[in-house]
N, C-alpha and C positions, 0 to 999 in steps of 0.2 A: 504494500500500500504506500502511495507515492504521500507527501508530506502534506500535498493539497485536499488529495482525500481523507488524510484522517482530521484535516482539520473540518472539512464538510461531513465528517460522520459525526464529531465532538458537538460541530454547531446543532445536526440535524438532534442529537441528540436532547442539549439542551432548550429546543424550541420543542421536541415532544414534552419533555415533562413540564412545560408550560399548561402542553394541553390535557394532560394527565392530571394537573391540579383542576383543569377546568372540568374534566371527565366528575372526580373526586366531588366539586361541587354538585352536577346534576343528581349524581348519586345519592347526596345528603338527602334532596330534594326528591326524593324520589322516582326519579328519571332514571332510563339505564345510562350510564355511566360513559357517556361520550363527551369528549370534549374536543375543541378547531379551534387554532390559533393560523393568523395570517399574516406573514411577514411579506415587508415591499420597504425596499430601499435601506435593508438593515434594520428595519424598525419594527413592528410590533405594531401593527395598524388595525386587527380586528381579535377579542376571545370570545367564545362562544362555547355551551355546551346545548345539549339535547332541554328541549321544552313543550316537547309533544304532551305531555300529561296537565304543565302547568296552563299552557293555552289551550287545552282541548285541540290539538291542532299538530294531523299526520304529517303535515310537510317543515316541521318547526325542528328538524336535524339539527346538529351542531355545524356542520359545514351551512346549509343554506343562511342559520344565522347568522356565520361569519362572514357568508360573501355579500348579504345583505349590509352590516356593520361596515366593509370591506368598501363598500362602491359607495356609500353614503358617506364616510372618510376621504377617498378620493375625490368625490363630485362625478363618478360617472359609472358606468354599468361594467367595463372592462376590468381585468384583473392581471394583464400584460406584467410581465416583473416581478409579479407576486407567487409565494410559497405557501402551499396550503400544508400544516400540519394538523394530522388529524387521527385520533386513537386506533379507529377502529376503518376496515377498507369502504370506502363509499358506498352506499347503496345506488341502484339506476337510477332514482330521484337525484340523487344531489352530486352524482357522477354526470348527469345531462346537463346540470347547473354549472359545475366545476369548466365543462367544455364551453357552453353559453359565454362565459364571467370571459373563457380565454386565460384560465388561470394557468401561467408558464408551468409551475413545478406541484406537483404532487408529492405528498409525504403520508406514509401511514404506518402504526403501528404492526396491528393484526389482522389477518385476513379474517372475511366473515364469508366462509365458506355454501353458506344457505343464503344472503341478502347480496353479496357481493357483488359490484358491480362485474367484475372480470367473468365471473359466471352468465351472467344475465346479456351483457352490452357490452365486450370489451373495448368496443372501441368511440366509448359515448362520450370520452375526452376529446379535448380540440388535439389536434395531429401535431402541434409543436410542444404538447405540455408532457415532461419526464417525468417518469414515477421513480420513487424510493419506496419500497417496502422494508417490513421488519424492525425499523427502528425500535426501540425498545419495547419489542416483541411479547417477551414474557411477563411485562409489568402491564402493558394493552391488555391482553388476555385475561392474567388472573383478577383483574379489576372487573370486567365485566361477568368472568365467569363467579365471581366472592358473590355477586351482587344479586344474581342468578339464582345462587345458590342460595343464597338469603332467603330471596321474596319464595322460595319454594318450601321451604322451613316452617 
């Protein structure tokens, strides 16, 4: 690993566990446990976790709240430049958005195997935006599966 990528692994890193506290909060909250942070220009421009229970309202993902957050921050609908981090792998709701926004770079934790976009749409992203997966993989995972396990208890 050349010196450039571990430092974009270090970064990707610590912009997941951003979204991992955002995940942490929904959790509190009662929401499954997802959270989307959106970085653009180095900074830290949208956090967002899941809100479907608090607003009665299916399309209230943690990424659609971010790129909403996201394009209301910049002044416009596009997401050009921008890095979506985000816990868990997109679903085809908010993997069709992520392509819409134009969002350059994709990050996610853990796959979701059954909702997944790459299962359903793989190619519902815009053709210039790069995915990262697995970023801190086992801490995505066991957060949503704790929480799982919880409400089934």
């Amino acid at each position: 690993m050349t010196m450039e990528e571990e430092q974009l692994r270090q970064h990707d890193e610590q912009m997941m566990r951003k979204a991992l506290a955002e995940a942490e909060l929904a959790g509190k909250e009662g929401e499954i446990p997802i959270g989307a942070v959106i970085e653009c220009g180095g900074r830290i421009i949208a956090r967002a976790h899941n809100l479907t229970e608090t607003l009665c309202d299916v399309t209230s993902h943690a990424e659609m709240q971010a790129i909403t957050s996201a394009a209301n921050m910049l002044g416009g609908k596009y997401l050009q430049g921008c890095t979506l981090y985000v816990t868990v792998e997109p679903c085809v709701m908010c993997a069709g958005a992520i392509g819409w926004a134009q969002v350059s770079r994709l990050v996610y934790g853990t796959a979701d195997e059954k909702r997944g976009y790459r299962r359903f749409a793989p190619d519902a992203l815009h053709p210039k935006c790069t995915v990262t997966s697995g970023v801190l993989e086992d801490e995505c995972r066991s957060l949503v599966q704790r929480f799982f396990k919880e409400l089934r208890s």
